[in-house]
C-alpha positions as CSV (number, residue, x, y, z in Angstrom):
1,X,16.5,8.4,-43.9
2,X,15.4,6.5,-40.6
3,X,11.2,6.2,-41.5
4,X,8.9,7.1,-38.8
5,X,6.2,5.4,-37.4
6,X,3.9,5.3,-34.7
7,X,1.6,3.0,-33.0
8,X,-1.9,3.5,-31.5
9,X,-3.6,1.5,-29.2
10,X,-6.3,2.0,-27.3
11,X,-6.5,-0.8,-24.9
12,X,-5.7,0.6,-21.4
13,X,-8.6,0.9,-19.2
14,X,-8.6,3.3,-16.3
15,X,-11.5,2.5,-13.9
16,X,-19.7,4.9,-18.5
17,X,-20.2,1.2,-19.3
18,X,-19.3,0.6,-22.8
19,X,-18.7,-2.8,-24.0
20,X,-15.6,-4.1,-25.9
21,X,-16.5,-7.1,-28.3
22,X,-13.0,-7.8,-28.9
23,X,-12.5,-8.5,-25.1
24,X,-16.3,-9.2,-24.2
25,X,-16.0,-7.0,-21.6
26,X,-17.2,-3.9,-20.2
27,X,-14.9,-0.6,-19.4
28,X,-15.7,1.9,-16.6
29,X,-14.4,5.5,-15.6
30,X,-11.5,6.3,-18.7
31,X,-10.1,5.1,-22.2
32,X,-6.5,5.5,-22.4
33,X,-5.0,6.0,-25.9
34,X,-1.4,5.5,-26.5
35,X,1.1,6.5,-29.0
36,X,4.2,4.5,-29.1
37,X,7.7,5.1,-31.2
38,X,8.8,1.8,-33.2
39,X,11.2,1.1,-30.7
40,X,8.6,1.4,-28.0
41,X,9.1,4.9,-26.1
42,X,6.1,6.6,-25.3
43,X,5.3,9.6,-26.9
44,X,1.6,10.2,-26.2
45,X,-1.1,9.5,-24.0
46,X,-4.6,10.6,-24.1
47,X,-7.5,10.1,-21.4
48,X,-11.1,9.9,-22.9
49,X,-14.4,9.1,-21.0
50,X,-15.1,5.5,-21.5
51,X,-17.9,6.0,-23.8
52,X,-15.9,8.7,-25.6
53,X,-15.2,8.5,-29.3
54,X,-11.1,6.9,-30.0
55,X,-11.3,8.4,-33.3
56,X,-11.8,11.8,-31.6
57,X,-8.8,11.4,-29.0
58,X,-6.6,10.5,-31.8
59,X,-6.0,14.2,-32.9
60,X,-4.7,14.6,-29.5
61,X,-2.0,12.1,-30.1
62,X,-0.6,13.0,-33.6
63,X,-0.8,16.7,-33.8
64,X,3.0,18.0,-35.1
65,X,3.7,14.6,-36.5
66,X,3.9,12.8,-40.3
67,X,4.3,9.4,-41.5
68,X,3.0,6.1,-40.9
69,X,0.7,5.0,-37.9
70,X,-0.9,2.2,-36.8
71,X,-3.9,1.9,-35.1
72,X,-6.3,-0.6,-33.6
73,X,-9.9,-1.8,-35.7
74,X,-11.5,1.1,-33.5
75,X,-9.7,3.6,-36.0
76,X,-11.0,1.9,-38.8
77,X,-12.7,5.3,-41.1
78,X,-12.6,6.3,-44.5
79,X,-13.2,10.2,-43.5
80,X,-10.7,9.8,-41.1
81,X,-8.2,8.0,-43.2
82,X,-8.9,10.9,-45.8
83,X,-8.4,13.4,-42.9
84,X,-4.9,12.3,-42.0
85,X,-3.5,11.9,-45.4
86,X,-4.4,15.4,-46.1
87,X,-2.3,16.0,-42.6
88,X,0.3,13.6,-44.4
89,X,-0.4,10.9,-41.8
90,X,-0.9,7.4,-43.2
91,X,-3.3,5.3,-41.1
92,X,-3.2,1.5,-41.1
93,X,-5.0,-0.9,-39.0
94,X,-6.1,-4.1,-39.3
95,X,-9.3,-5.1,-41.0
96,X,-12.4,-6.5,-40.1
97,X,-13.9,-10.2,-40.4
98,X,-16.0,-9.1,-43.5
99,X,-13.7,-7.1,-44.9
100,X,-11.5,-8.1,-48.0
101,X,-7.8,-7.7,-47.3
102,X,-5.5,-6.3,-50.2
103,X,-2.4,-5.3,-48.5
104,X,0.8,-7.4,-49.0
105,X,1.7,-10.3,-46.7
106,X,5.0,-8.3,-45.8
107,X,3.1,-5.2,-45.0
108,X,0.9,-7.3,-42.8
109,X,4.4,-9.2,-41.0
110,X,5.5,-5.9,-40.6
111,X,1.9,-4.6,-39.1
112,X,1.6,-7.2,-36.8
113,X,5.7,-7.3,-35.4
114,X,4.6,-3.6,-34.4
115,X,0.9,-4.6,-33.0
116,X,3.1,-7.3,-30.7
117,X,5.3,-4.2,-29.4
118,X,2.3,-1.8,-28.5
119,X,0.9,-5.0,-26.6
120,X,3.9,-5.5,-25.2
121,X,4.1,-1.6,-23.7
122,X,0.8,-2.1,-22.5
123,X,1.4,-5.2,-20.9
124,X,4.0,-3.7,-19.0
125,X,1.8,-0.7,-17.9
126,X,-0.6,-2.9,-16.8
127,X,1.2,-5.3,-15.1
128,X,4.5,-3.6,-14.0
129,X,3.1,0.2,-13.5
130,X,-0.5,-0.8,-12.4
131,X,-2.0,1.9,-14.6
132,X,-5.4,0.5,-15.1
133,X,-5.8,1.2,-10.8
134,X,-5.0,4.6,-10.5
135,X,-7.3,5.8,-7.6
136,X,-6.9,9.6,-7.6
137,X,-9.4,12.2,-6.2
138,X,-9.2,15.0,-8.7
139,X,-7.4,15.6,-12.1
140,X,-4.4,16.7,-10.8
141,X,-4.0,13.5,-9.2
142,X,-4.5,11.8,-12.3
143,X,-2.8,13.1,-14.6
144,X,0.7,13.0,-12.0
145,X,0.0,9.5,-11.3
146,X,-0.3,8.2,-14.7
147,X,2.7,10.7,-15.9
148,X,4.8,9.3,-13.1
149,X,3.6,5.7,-14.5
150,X,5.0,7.0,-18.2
151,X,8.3,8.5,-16.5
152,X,9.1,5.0,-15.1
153,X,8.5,3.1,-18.5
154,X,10.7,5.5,-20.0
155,X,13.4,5.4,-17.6
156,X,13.7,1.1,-17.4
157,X,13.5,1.5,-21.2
158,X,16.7,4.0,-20.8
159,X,18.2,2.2,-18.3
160,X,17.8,-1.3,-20.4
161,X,19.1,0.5,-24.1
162,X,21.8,-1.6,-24.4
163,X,20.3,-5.1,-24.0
164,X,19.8,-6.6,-26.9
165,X,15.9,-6.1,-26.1
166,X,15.6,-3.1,-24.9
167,X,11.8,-3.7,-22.9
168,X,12.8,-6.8,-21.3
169,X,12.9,-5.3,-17.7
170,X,13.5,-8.7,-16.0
171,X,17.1,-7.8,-16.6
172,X,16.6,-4.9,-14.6
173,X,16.3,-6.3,-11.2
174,X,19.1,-9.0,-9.5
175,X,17.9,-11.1,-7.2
């Protein structure tokens, strides 16, 4: 049996004030939160104010699922680890400087190969799809243009199934 797992990220800014130290930056407007298949399909996406809570958008993404996820350092929790086990969710995410680490160096190749592939959706969303300027007037707006954004990814990802690598979408266009 095929094992599931998921990926969470929480990197995509959508035009609050609060500051990322990971990318010494500042985020305004929304927080998007992303859930990704291991072969890179969306299957979630979750808006949050800026100076919202991830942890608290997370619930959004994972309801009706079980198995393995992996988050970013802003899921890092023990209540909320002990949470989604009882849900039969198993969180991992990467650790902090002053934190010991314990888990096997396999488990932690196999972490970061999928870490690489959420960045690499993201990177295409970003740069491809443009979703970090979405200038809509009302939520409606919003949420058509960032699900028309998603639509797109999914469809190059269909369209591109059969390369050897399927989100390479420079295959996509001829010149």
């Amino acid at each position: 049996m095929e094992q599931k797992f998921y990926d969470l990220s929480s990197n995509i800014k959508i035009r609050s004030h609060p500051y990322c130290a990971a990318k010494k930056e500042k985020y305004y407007g929304f927080h998007g939160h992303l859930m990704i298949t291991g072969t890179g399909i969306i299957t979630g996406i979750s808006l949050t104010a800026a100076n919202g809570s991830q942890r608290e958008a997370l619930w959004d993404l994972v309801d009706n699922i079980e198995g393995l996820v992996i988050g970013d350092k802003g899921y890092i929790s023990e209540q909320l680890e002990k949470e989604l086990d009882s849900n039969g969710i198993k969180l991992q995410t990467p650790l902090r400087k002053n934190m010991k680490e314990v888990r096997s160096k396999s488990l932690l190749r196999m972490l970061m190969k999928i870490r690489r592939l959420i960045e690499t959706v993201i990177g295409q969303l970003v740069e491809r799809f443009n979703i970090e300027k979405v200038w809509a007037r009302d939520t409606f707006d919003l949420t058509n243009r960032i699900n028309r954004k998603i639509l797109a990814h999914t469809v190059c990802r269909w369209l591109n199934r059969k390369n050897e690598n399927p989100l390479q979408f420079e295959t996509l266009v001829s010149a």
